[in-house]
C-alpha positions in Angstrom: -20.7 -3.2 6.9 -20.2 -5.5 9.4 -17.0 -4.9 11.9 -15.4 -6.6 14.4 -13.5 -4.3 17.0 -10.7 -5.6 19.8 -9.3 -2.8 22.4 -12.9 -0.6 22.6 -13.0 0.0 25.9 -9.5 2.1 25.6 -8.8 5.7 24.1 -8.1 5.3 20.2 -10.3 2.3 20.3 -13.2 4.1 21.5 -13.2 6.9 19.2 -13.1 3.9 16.2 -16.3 2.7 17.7 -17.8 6.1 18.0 -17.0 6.7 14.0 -18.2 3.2 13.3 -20.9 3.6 15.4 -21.7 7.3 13.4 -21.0 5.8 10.4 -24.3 3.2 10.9 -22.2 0.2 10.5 -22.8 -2.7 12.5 -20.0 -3.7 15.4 -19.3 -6.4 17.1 -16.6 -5.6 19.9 -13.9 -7.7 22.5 -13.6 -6.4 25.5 -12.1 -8.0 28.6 -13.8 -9.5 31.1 -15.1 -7.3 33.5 -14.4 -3.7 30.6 -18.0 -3.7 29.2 -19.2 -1.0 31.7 -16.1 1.4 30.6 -17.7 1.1 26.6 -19.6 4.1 26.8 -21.2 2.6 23.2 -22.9 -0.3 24.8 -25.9 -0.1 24.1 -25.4 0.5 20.0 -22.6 -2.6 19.5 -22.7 -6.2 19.7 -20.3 -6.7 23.2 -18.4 -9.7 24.2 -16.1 -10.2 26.3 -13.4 -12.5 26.1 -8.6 -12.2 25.6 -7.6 -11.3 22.4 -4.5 -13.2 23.4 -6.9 -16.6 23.3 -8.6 -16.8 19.7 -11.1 -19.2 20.7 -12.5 -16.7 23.2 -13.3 -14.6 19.9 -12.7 -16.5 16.5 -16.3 -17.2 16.1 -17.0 -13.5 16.3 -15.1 -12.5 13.3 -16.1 -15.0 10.1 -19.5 -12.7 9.6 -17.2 -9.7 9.5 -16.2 -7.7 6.5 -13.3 -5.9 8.5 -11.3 -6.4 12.2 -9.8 -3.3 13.7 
């Protein structure tokens, strides 16, 4: 299943990712600008970085989704 993920650079958000991750979905996740070296997940997830407080920055990320966490 496809899954878009905001907040997985931070503690509860990076254990989602890592179950996710586990779980062989396929993620897609927000992080701030300057946050994609603290996603220890990197390498398996789609990364972007952009402000979940500015939808444009992310709204075109989320219509091939099945869920957003």
């Amino acid at each position: 299943m496809r899954v878009f993920v905001t907040g997985g650079t931070g503690f509860v958000g990076s254990e989602v990712l890592r179950q996710l991750v586990a779980a062989k979905h396929e993620v897609t996740c927000l992080v701030r600008p300057g946050s994609t070296e603290k996603l220890a997940l990197a390498k398996t997830v789609s990364v972007h970085q952009g402000d979940v407080t500015d939808p444009v920055s992310y709204t075109h990320l989320t219509l091939p989704t099945k869920r957003i966490v």
